[in-house]
N, C-alpha and C positions, 0 to 999 in steps of 0.2 A: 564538563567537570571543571570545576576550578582551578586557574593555575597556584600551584603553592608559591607562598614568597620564598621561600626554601627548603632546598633538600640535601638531606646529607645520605652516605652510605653508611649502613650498619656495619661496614669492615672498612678496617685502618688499611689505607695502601701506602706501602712502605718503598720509597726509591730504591732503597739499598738493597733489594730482596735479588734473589735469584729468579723473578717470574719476573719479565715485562713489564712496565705500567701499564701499556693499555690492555694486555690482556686480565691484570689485576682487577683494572676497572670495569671488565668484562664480565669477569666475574661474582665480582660485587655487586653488580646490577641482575645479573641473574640470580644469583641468590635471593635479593631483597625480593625478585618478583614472585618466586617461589614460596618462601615466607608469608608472601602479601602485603608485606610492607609498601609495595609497590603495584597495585593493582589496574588492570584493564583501564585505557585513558585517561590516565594519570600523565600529566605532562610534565617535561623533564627540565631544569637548567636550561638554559643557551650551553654549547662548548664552552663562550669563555665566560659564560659565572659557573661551571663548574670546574672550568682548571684554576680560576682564581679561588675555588673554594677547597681544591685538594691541593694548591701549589704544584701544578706543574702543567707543561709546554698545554695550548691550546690544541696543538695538530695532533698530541695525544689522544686527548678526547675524542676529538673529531671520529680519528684512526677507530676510538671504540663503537662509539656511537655509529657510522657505516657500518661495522661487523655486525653489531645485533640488528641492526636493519636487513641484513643481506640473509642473517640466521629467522628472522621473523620473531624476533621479540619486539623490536622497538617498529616503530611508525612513523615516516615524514609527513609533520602535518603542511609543507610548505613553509608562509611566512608564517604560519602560528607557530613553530618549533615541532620539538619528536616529542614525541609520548609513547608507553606502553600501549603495544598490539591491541587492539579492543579483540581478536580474533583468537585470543589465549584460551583454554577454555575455562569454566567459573569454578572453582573448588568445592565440593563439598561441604553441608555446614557442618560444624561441629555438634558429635553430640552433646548431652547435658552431663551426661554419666560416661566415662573412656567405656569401651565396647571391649568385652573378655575376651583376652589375646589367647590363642589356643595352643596345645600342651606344643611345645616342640619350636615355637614360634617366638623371635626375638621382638617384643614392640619396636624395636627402635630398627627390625627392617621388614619392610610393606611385600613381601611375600613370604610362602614356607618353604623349608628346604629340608635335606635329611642332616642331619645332627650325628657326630661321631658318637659310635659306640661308648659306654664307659667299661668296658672292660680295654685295659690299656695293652695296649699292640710290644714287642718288644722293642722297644728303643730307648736306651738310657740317656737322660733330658738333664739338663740344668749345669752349672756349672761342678769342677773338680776333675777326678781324677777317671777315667773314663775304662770301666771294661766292657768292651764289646763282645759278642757272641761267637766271634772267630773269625775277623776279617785280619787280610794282609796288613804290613806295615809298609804305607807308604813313601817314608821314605829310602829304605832299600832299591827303589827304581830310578837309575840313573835319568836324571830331568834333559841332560843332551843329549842321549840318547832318543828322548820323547818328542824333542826340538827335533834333531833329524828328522825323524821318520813323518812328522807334519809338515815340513818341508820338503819332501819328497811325495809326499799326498799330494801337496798344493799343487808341487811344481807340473806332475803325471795330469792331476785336473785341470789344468788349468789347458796341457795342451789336444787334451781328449773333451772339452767340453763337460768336463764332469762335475761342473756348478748347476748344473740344473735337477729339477724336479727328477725323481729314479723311482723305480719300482718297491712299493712300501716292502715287499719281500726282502730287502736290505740290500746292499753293496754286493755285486757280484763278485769280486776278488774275495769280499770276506768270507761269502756264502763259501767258495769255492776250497779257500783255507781251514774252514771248520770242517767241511763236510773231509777232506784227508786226513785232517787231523786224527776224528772219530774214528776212519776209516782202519788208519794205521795203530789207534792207541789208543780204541774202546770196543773194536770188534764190531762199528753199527755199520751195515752194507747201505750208505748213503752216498748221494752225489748231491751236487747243490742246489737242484730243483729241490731237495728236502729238508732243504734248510729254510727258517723265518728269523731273520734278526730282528730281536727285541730291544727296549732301553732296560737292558737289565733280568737278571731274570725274575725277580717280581709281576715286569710287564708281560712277561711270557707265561707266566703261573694263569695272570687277569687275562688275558686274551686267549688261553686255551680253554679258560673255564667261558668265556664270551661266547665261542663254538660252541662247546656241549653242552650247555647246560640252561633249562628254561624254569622261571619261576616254579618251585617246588619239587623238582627235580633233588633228589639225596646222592648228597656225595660221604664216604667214609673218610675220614681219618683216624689217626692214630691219638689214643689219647691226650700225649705229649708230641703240638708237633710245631709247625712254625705260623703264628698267630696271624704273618698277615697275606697267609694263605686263606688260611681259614675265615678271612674278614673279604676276600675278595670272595669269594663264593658264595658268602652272604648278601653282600652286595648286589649280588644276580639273582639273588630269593632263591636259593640252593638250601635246602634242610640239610643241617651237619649230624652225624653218626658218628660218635666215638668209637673205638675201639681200645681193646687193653694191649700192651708190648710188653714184652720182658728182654731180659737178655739178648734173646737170638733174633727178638724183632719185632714186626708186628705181628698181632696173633691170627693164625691164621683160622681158625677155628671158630674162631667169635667174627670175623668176617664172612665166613659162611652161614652162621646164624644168622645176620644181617640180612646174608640175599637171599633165605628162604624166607625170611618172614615181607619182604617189601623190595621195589623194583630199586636199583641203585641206577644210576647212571655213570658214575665217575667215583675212581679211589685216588685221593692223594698220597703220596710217599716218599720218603727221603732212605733208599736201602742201602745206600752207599757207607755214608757214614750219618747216622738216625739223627734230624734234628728233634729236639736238644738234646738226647743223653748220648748221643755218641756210637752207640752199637751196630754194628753190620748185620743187614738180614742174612739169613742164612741161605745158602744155596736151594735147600730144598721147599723152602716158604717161599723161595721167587717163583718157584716151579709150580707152585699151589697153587698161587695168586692169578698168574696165569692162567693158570686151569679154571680157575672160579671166572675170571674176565670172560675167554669163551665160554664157558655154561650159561652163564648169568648174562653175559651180553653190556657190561660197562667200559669203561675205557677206563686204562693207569694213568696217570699224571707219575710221572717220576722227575723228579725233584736232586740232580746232580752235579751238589750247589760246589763241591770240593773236591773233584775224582783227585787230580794232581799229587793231594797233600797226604800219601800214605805210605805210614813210617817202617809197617813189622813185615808184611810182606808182600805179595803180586796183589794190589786189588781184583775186585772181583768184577769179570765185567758188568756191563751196564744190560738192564731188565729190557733195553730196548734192542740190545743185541741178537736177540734169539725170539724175539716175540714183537717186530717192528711195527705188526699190523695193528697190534692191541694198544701199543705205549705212545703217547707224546710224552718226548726225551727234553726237558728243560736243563740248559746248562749255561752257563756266565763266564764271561774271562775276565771277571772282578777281583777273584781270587789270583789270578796269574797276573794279570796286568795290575789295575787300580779301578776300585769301586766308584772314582768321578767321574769314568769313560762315560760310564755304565751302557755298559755292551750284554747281552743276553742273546741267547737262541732257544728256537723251539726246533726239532728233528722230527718228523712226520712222515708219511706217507702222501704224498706228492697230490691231491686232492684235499687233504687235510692245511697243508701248506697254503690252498692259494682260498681255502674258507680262511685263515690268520691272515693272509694279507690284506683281505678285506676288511679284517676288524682293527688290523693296526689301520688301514686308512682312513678307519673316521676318525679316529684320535689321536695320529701322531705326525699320518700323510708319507712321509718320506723318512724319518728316522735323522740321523748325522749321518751322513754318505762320507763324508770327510773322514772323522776320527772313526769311522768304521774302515778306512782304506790304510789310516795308519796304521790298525793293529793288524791289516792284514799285510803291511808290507813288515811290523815286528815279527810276525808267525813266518812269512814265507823267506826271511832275510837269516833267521835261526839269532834271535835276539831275542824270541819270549823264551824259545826251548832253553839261554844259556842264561837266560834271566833266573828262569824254573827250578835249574839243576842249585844254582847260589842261591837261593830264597829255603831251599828246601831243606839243604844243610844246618843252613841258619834258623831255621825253624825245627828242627830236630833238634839240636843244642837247647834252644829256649824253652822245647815241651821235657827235655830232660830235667832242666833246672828247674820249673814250676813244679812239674812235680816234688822236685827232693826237696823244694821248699816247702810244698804242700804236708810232707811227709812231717818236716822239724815243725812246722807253725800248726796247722792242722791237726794232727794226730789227736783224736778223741773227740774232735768237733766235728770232721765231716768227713764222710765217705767217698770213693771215688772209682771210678777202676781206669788204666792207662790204657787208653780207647788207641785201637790200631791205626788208627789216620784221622784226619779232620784238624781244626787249628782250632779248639775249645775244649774245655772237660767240662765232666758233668756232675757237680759236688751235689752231693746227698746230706743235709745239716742234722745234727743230732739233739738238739736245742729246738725253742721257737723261731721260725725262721722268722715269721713275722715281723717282731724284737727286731731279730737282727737285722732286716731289712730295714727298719725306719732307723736305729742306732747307727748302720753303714753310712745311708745318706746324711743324716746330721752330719755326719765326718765326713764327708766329703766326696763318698767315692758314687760312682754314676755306673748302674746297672741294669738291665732288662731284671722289672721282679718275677718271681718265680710265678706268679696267677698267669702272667703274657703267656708262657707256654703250654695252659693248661684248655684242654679243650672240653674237661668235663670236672664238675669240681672234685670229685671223689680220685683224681689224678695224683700222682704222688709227685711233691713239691721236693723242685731243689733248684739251683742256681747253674746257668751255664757261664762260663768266664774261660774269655779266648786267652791266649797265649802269646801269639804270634805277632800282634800291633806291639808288642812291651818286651823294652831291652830288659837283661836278667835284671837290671837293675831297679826299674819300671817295675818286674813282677815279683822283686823281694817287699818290695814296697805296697803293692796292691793286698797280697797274702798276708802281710804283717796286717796292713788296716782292716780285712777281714778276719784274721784272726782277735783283734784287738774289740772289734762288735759284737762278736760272738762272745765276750763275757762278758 
């Protein structure tokens, strides 16, 4: 092949850049060969007519021209110079006509992959004023306080060797600190073999649905429930089953039509306080449900994303309390601590537990052993319990006054009832919600829409809006622009 009298790079390389020169040049030269701009023994510059053609030092070049040698793009031909590998392989030709990219599939990348759902998940996106679904407010948690207690993680690991690789089962001190916790303050007869720490409890929802559940396998929910529940078990090729809730919960009735008509595998649920509208099952539906799990032979997923936060009176304990063999107990200390930790458990039955630690190891391996050893020297130190006690006050106050603002702003626009624990209400709009949903956002404000929480469309539509992230002042303000979209 001919030598060219000149070459230049299709990319400007810039001294001032934050990349190197010579790995600029690195790249420039692989690109061009990928393009074909530069094809199969194509011979290259000398080093120094190409640093005299890009300005800059010769041993640059050089520096590059070695690396793609040593990577096998380039070639020493000796005293002839380098040239591109002849050993590349030959492209492809082009068609005459572009070849029809198929449904699902971006031209502009060379394989297929799965594509998000468009039914949109709950998370309020974009800029403004943000109401969230019921998470803590972060800055209530003293920051040196959070300094200590990582400091004293370090300092414990560092002289127990606890930088290394751990059992994806979580942190033992944590395990150890949840499973008392429970023990003493949810009624679950666990020890810490029966504990799996998650990132979160999202991760613990995906990884127990990972265990049970095989393509086409039906799992139940509840009409209204938390969307990226529901997206995780799709994800596994799990067929979803709605079911109808009212007041007292989910229904129980129409779950048992379910399991006479088709085999179930697993039911999701949130009985504590119902995501989204707020409501507590009732004693006697935990009692049913149960009963249907052994008849029918599926497993409960229970979902007890906020036991802490309940205002009117003793909560009720937990479905895994009294029925441990039947339930994985999912729970978070996102709400007590801070949702950045993101710390999550799953509660099992100690066979169950070490099928989860295998499904956390192919995708997470070890977890954070570190900030899992902080929260558990907050828990075992009595810094989350005195964190909890002042969070909870202060979160009683705030659901007082959202409401009686609800009550002056609201009245005639939307419905509500003052749900006995949880940090969210559950407004019922008397209007088009639609309207007001696109009217909200124009102005500003950022919300999970009301279709997120819908898992069947024939679901009755309403907005959930936490509380507890927004000073009263914050939530005179959110209610007013609420109020203010609504006409």
């Amino acid at each position: 092949m001919l030598r060219p009298w000149q070459i230049s790079l299709s990319e400007r390389i810039d001294p001032a850049g934050n990349v190197p020169i010579y790995m600029q040049i690195i790249q420039a030269l692989i690109r061009d060969i990928e393009r074909q701009r530069l094809v199969s023994g194509t011979y290259l510059p000398s080093s120094r007519q190409l640093a005299a053609l890009l300005g800059v030092n010769r041993k640059t070049v050089v520096l590059a021209y070695e690396d793609l040698i040593a990577q096998g793009w380039l070639t020493s031909a000796g005293t002839r110079g380098t040239m591109v590998s002849a050993s590349l392989p030959t492209p492809a030709p082009k068609a005459a006509e572009p070849a029809a990219v198929a449904p699902g599939v971006d031209p502009a990348i060379h394989y297929s992959y799965a594509r998000p759902p468009e039914h949109p998940l709950a998370l309020p996106e974009g800029p403004g004023l943000k109401l969230d679904e019921g998470a803590p407010d972060g800055r209530l948690f003293p920051a040196e306080l959070l300094s200590r207690a990582y400091r004293a993680a370090a300092h414990r690991a560092s002289r127990t060797n606890g930088f290394q690789y751990r059992d994806p089962r979580g942190s033992p001190l944590l395990r150890e600190s949840i499973a008392a916790m429970l023990r003493s303050q949810r009624g679950l007869t666990v020890a810490a073999a029966n504990i799996c720490i998650t990132r979160g409890s999202q991760n613990g929802i995906f990884v127990a649905g990972q265990i049970l559940l095989r393509p086409g396998d039906t799992v139940i929910v509840e009409e209204l429930t938390y969307e990226p529940a529901v997206a995780a078990f799709r994800a596994l090729g799990a067929k979803i089953v709605p079911v109808p809730l009212d007041g007292d919960g989910i229904d129980v009735a129409a779950v048992e039509q379910v399991c006479r008509r088709q085999p179930i595998r697993a039911l999701f649920v949130t009985p504590h306080h119902q995501f989204p509208t707020t409501v507590s099952l009732r004693p006697e539906r935990r009692l049913k449900l149960l009963d249907l799990a052994r008849q029918y032979g599926f497993a409960i997923i229970e979902d007890d994303y906020d036991h802490e936060f309940h205002f009117q009176s003793q909560p009720l304990l937990p479905m895994a309390a009294y029925a441990p063999g039947q339930v994985l107990y999912v729970g978070s200390l996102s709400k007590l601590l801070l949702p950045a930790l993101r710390i999550g458990y799953v509660a099992a039955p100690e066979p169950v537990i070490d099928a989860l630690a295998h499904a956390v190891s192919l995708t997470d391996g070890m977890g954070n052993s570190l900030t899992e050893d902080v929260a558990s020297e907050l828990i075992e130190s009595g810094e989350l319990r005195r964190h909890a006690r002042k969070v909870w006050r202060i979160y009683a106050q705030r659901r007082t006054a959202f409401a009686a603002e609800m009550d002056r702003s609201l009245a005639g626009i939307a419905d509500y009832r003052l749900p006995d624990g949880g940090l969210a209400f559950w407004l019922r709009f008397r209007g088009d919600l639609t309207a007001l949903e696109a009217r909200a956002a124009a102005m500003g404000l950022r919300f999970a829409r009301s279709r997120s929480f819908m898992a069947s469309q024939d679901a009755p539509r309403g907005l959930r809006i936490g509380f507890a992230s927004l000073t009263e002042e914050e939530g005179r303000t959110a209610i007013a622009a609420l109020a203010s979209a609504a006409h």
